[in-house]
Steps between C-alpha positions, in 0.01 A plus 500: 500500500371291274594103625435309200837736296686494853602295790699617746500146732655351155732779409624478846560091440658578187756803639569283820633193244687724283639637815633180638679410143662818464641468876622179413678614191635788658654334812681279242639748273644727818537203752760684726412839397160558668507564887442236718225671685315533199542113390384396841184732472400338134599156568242523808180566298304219456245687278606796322100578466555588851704846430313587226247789563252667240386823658499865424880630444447847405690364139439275231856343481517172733791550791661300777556685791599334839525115361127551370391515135194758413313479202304808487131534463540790252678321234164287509309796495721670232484175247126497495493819408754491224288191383249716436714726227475401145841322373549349817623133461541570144847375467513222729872334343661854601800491742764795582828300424671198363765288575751724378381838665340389798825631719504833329267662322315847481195382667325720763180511724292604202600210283403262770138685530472479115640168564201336707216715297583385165588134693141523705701396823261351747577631869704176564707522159566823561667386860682215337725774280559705836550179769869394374630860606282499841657169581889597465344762754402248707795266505724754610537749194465826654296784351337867546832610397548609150805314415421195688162490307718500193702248659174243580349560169852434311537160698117455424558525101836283512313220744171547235743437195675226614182285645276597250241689805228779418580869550418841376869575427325870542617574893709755587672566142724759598604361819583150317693688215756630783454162709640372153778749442633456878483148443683508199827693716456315820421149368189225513615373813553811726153649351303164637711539824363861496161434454465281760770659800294620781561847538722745327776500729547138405474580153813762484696256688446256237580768204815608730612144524433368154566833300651791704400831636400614144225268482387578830464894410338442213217307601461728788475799267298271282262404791456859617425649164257258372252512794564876509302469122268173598353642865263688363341251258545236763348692781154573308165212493388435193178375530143427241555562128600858538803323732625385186527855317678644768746194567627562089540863627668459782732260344576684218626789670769264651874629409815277501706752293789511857482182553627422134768728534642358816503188308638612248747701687599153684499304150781806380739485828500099470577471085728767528684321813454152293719663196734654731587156674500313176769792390692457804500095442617531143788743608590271755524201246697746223731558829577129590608397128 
């Protein structure tokens, strides 16, 4: 690796400040929201360089698994050899979304690897556009899931817009897209709640409580269905430059098609019960004069 293009003792500086703002920002905008366990755990570090770890991954995508953040040694490998490919760099004012996209949009995993070649991402730019999603992960978002990946990179792109922070806008497209619709039935405030609740059991209490049984059977169908389609992308490594060939692949075999009809199914029974009951108010007020 050649030191003088990249250094990893500065990258990991630069990732562990980031780190600390984002946590700050994020504790703020949930406050109540994120467990207390979690809170404890974050508010304890006293330098966030300290759970930062560069090392082989077996990926190129940086992770947090068990309240540690990994920043792969094959993205570094990767980059240098994209460097090498004529065009790279050759754009570098290109982004995947503005302000008025940046919570929907038709991006995928290939537009964000077109994204940092025509860009000429450095190894710790590259990080910065992934690191906003990784650290809803680590303050209590949960992941691995399909739908609660859509649900951490939706919160990611609405906590992005609103304090102006760096991300891809690229993760998890189809996931986000039915994040989005769910959020649109079951409101902004429930779909935080969700994100953050412990477990799932916790979660359909909430839904039962808030919405009704409904709600609770179709995010369990929802929930069921999706990872039946994501498992086998998500239980493949993806690793070098030929990683990144197979990842599009994999992804783009990925079909939603029953999970939009369950929505849509839901979205039918609930209009269709909305006109009934504003029918059966307006014949109540005819009755009354």
């Amino acid at each position: 690796m050649q030191k003088e293009i990249y250094d990893i003792n500065q990258d990991k500086k630069e990732i562990a400040k980031l780190l600390q703002k984002y946590i700050t920002c994020i504790f703020q905008e949930y406050k109540e929201i994120i467990p207390i366990d979690v809170r404890k755990m974050l508010e304890n570090i006293s330098n966030f360089e300290d759970i930062i770890h560069i090392e082989n991954t077996g990926t190129i995508s940086l992770f947090v698994y068990n309240n540690q953040v990994f920043l792969p040694n094959d993205a570094y490998k990767v980059l240098k050899s994209m460097a090498k490919i004529p065009g790279f760099g050759l754009n570098k004012n290109h982004q995947t979304h503005n302000s008025s996209n940046m919570i929907i949009n038709d991006n995928t995993y290939l537009t964000f690897v077109k994204h940092v070649f025509l860009k000429g991402l450095s190894p710790v730019e590259y990080f910065k556009e992934i690191l906003l999603h990784e650290t809803m992960h680590l303050c209590g978002s949960s992941g691995a899931y399909a739908l609660y990946e859509g649900f951490n990179e939706l919160k990611t792109r609405e906590i992005a817009l609103k304090y102006h922070f760096e991300t891809s806008c690229c993760g998890y497209p189809k996931e986000t897209k039915i994040a989005y619709e769910l959020q649109q039935l079951f409101g902004k405030e429930i779909c935080d709640k969700l994100t953050f609740a412990s477990n799932i059991p916790d979660r359909l209490k909430l839904l039962e409580i808030e919405i009704g049984y409904d709600a609770v059977l179709l995010y369990s169908q929802v929930l069921k269905e999706m990872q039946l389609q994501f498992e086998p992308y998500m239980s493949k490594k993806y690793p070098g430059m030929l990683g990144i060939k197979n990842k599009c692949s994999e992804y783009a075999k990925i079909n939603y098609s029953k999970v939009y009809e369950l929505i849509k199914q839901y979205q039918i029974k609930y209009s269709t019960r909305s006109l009934e009951d504003e029918a059966k108010l307006s014949n109540e007020s005819q009755s009354k004069k």
